[in-house]
N, C-alpha and C positions, 0 to 999 in steps of 0.2 A: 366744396369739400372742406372738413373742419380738421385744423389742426391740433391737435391738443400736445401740449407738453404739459409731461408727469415728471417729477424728481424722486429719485427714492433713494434717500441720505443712508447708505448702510452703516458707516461710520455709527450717526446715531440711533440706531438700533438697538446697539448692544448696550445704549445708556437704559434702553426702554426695558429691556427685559430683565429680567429673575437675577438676585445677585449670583446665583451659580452660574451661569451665563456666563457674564460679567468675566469672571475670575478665570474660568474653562477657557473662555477667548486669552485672556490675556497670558496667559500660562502655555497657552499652543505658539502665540506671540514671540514670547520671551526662548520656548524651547527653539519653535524657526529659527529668531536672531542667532542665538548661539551656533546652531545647525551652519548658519551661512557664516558665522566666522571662523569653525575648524575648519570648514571647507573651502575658504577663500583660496587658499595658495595655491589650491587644483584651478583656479582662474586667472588666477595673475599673467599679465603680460609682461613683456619689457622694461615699463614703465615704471610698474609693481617691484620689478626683482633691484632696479638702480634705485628705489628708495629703502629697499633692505641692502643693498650696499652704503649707502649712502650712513644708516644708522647704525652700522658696523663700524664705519669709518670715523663716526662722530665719538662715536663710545669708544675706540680704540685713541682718539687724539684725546678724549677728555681725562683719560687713565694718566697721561703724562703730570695732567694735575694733579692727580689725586695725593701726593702726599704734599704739595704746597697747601690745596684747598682744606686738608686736615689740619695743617699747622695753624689755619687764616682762623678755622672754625673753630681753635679750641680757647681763645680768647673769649673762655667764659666772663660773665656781667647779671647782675639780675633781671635787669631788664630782657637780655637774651634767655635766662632761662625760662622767663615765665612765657615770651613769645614760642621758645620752642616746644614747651607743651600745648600749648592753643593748637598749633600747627601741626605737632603732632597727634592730638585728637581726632581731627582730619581725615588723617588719612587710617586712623583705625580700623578697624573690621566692623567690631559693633556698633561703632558709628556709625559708618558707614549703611550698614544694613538696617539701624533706626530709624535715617533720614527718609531713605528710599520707602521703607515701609510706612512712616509717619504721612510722606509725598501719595503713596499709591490709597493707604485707609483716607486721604483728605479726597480724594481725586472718588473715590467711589461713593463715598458719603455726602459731595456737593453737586452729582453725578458732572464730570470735568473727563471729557475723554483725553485733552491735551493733556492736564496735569496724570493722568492715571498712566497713559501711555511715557511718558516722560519718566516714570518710575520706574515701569518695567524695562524701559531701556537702559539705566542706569543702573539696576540693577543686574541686572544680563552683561553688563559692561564689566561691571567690578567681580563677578563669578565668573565669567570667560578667563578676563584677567590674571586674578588669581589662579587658579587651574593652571594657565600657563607659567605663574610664575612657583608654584608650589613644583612642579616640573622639573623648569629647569635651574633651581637652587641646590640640589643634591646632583642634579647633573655634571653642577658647573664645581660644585664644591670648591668657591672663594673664600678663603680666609675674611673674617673680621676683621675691622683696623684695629681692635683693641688687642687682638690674639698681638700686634706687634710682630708679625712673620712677612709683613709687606706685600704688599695688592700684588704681586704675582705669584702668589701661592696658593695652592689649589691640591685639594683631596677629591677628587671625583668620585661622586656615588656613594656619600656620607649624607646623615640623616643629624650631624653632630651638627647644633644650630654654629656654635662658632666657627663653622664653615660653608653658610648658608648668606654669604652675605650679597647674592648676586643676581638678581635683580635686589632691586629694595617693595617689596611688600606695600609699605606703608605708602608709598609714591605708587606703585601702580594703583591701587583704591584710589588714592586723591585722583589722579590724575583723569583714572576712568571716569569718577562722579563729574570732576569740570568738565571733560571733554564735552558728557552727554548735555549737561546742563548748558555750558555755554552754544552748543550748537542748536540748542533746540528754542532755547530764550534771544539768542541770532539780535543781540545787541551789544556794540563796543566795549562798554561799560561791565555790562556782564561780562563779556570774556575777560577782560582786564581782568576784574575783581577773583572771577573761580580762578584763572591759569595764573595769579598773582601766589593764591592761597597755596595751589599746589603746589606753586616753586618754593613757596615757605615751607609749605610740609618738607619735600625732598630735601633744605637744605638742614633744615633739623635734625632728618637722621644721621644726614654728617655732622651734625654739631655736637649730636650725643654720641659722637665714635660708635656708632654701627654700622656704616655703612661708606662705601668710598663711596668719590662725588661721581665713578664713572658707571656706580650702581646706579646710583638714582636720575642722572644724565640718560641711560639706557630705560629704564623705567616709564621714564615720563614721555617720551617719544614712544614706545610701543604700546603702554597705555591711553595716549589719546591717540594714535591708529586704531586702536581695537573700539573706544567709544564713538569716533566719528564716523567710523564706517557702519556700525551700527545706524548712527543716525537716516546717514544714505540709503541705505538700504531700505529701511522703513519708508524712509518719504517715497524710492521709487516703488514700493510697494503700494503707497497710496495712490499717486498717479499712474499705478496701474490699472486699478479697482476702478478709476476715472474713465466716462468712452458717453460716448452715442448712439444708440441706437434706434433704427425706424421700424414698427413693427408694425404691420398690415391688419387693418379689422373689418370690420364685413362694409361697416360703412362711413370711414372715418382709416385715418393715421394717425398713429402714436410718435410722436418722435420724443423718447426716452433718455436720458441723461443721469445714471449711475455714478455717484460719486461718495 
């Protein structure tokens, strides 16, 4: 009896076919991902809900700082300002959505399904993100440190930006893009480097008085929850796609290996 083992790479597949293909996959991808991050909290266990206590509690101890870390941050220098534009580049929007896109045309053009898929996660990261934070900043309607009304002041359900200051924006983008990048590049150095930048980004917008430090403290802990669960989720999606199977032929067995 003859065994035969067939492998049939689905993965790369989609490197082989038509670039509409191509983009159709990764665009159903990216919708999935998002799909399984509004929907996470209808799964959450126990374990889930004590790490949202847990970053309630940290954002609410980090607020005690927040007018020491104002006063530490406004010890302008040149040096400091020109870092805090770098940094806040960063975490900009158009940057941001550059990178990813500059990442995803690289990754289709050298056909790269790590780097193309590494795009769309990152991006799906930073627009989840966003969404949630364009939300809940009118929600929350936090005073500005500049308004000078002091981090417990709050206009609920204003669309006025000088009450908009809560999350910080510019840190959940950073924070999204290292998340994904560092967990997907899954080397010391790399996280170092991206969750280094982002702490740079977040502490900038408190340098430029927009932002208290218990925004961008809150920020950057919900923005890398929302990219690294993305990451998760994909991987176990691939190790789903992963199996064996034996399939009967009239005179011979296949044993088959899907991955």
């Amino acid at each position: 009896m003859l065994f035969c083992l067939q492998a049939l790479p689905v993965r790369a597949q989609t490197d082989s076919t038509g670039l509409s293909s191509v983009v159709v996959h990764d665009t159903k991808m990216a919708m999935s991902g998002a799909l399984h991050v509004f929907t996470s909290p209808g799964r959450w266990d126990g374990s889930d809900w004590a790490r949202v206590g847990a970053t309630a509690g940290i954002t609410a101890g980090s607020a005690v700082l927040d007018a020491d870390m104002r006063t530490l941050m406004q010890r302008n220098t040149a040096t400091a300002d020109g870092l805090s534009n770098a940094a806040v580049t960063y975490g900009d929007g158009w940057f941001a959505a550059g990178l990813t896109a500059g990442l995803y045309g690289t990754g289709l053009v050298i056909r790269d399904t790590w780097l193309r898929e590494t795009a769309v996660l990152a991006g799906t990261a930073i627009i989840v993100s966003t969404i949630f934070t364009r939300v809940i900043k009118p929600l929350v309607g936090r005073a500005r440190p500049y308004v000078n009304a002091g981090n417990g002041t709050f206009r609920m359900f204003t669309l006025q930006d000088d009450y908009n200051s809560f999350p910080s924006g510019h840190t959940v983008a950073a924070f999204s893009l290292s998340a994904v990048l560092a967990a997907r590049i899954d080397h010391p150095l790399a996280t170092i480097g991206l969750y280094g930048l982002a702490c740079l980004t977040a502490l900038s917008r408190v340098y430029t008085d927009e932002h208290w430090f218990s925004d961008v403290v809150f920020g950057g802990i919900f923005a890398s929850a929302v990219g690294r669960s993305l990451v998760v989720w994909h991987e176990g999606r691939e190790l789903d796609q992963q199996s064996f199977r034996i399939l009967p032929g009239p005179d011979r067995i296949f044993m088959v290996y899907t991955f």
